[in-house]
C-alpha positions, 0 to 999 in steps of 0.5 A, spaced: 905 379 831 911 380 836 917 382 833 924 377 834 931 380 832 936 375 830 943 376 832 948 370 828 953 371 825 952 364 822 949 365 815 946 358 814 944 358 822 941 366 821 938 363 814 935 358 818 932 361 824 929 367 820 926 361 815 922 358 821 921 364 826 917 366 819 913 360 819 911 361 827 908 368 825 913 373 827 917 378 824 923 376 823 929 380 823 936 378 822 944 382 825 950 378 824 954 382 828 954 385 836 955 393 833 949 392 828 945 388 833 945 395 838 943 399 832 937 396 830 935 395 837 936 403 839 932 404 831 926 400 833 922 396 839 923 389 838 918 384 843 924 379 843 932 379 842 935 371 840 942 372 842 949 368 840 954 369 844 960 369 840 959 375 835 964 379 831 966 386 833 962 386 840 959 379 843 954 377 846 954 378 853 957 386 851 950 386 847 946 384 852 950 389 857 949 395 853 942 394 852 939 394 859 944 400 861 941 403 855 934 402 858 931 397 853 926 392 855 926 387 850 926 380 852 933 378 851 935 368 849 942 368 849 944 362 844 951 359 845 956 353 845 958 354 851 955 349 857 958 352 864 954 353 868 957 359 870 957 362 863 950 361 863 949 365 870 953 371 868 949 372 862 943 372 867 946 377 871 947 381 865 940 381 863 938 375 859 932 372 861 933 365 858 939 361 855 939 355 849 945 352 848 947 349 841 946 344 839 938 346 839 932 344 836 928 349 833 921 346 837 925 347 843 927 355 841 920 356 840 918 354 846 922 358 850 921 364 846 913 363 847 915 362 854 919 368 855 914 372 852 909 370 856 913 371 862 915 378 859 908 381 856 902 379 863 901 386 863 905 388 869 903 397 871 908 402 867 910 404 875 909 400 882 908 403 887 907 401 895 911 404 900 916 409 899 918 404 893 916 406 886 918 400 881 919 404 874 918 398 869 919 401 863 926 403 866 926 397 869 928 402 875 927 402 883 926 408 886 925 408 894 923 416 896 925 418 890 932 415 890 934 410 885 937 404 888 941 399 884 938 392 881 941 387 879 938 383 873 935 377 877 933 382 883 929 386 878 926 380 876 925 377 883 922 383 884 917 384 877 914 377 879 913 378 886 909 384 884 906 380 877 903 375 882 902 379 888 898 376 893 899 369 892 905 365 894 911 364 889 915 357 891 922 357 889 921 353 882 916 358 880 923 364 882 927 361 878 923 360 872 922 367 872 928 369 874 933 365 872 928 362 866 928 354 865 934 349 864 940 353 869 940 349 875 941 353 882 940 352 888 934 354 892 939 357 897 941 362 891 933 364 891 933 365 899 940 369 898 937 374 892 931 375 897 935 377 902 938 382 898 932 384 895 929 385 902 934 390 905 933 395 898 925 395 898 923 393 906 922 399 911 925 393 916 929 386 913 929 384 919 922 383 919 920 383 912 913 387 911 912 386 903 916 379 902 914 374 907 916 368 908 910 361 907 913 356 911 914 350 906 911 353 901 916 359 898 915 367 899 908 372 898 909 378 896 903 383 899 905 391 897 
């Protein structure tokens, strides 16, 4: 049973989301403010976090923020009113891995929280090595030679999917779904420009990649 905590400050909408969480089988807890959120979630390991963005005391990107920075994994939807697109982006950049904006149907909820655990639970290793490159996901941490080398969000999860699909080609849909997850439109530009700065962070070489490879109308393969 995967454990989902709701973050809404709405008691008829936190009410509501918690009622039909239930009823799909999972457990189900409920925070109503940012403050409380960040204090259950260091309490106790939540497979996934539904997050609104305005929140009393701290909001949501400051929640979302200070989850990651404190090296906890939960799988994190952010829920908002708000439709910009670059609003949405900086909450992937903060280390959401998808994004609903209200008004939502609940049969949409459940599908995108089904599939942000399926992306988030296929059993990648603890720690990937290749190279002098060691990916530490339970840190969600790059190391090369034993040196930390700062991600961004998107990069670490650009990266957790080459190494989840390793071996095969990846096209660039199948990139932004893990990384930018399902409804934010980005440019496939934007996907070659954050394998760029990938490469220059984990290739002995960018010029002549070793690890990401580039498939001539296809996408990239990762073999490391």
């Amino acid at each position: 049973m995967a454990s989902i905590l709701v973050v809404e400050d709405d008691p008829g909408i936190a009410l509501g989301l918690e009622d039909d969480l239930k009823l799909e089988g999972y457990d189900v807890e409920v925070a109503r403010d940012g403050e409380t959120a960040l204090a259950r979630a260091r309490e106790r390991r939540f497979d996934l976090i539904v997050l609104d963005l305005m929140l009393p005391h701290k909001d949501g990107y400051q929640v979302c923020r200070e989850l990651r920075h404190g090296g906890m994994d939960a799988a994190v939807i952010m829920v908002t009113a708000r439709t910009q697109e670059a609003e949405k982006v900086l909450g992937l950049e903060m280390g959401a891995d998808d994004y609903v904006t209200k008004p939502f149907s609940p049969i949409e909820l459940r599908a995108r929280i089904k599939a942000v655990l399926r992306r988030t639970s296929r059993g990648a290793p603890v720690v990937h090595r290749f190279g002098d490159v060691e990916v530490d996901f339970g840190r969600c941490e790059l190391r090369r030679q034993g040196q930390v080398v700062e991600l961004s969000s998107l990069e670490f999860k650009l990266l957790a999917a080459f190494i989840q699909n390793r071996g095969r080609v990846l096209s660039r849909d199948q990139l932004l779904d893990a990384a930018w997850g399902t409804g934010v439109h980005v440019t496939d530009r934007a996907v070659d420009n954050h394998v760029v700065d990938l490469r220059r962070k984990i290739e002995p070489d960018p010029a002549d990649p070793r690890y990401i490879t580039s498939v001539r109308g296809m996408g990239y393969r990762f073999d490391g």
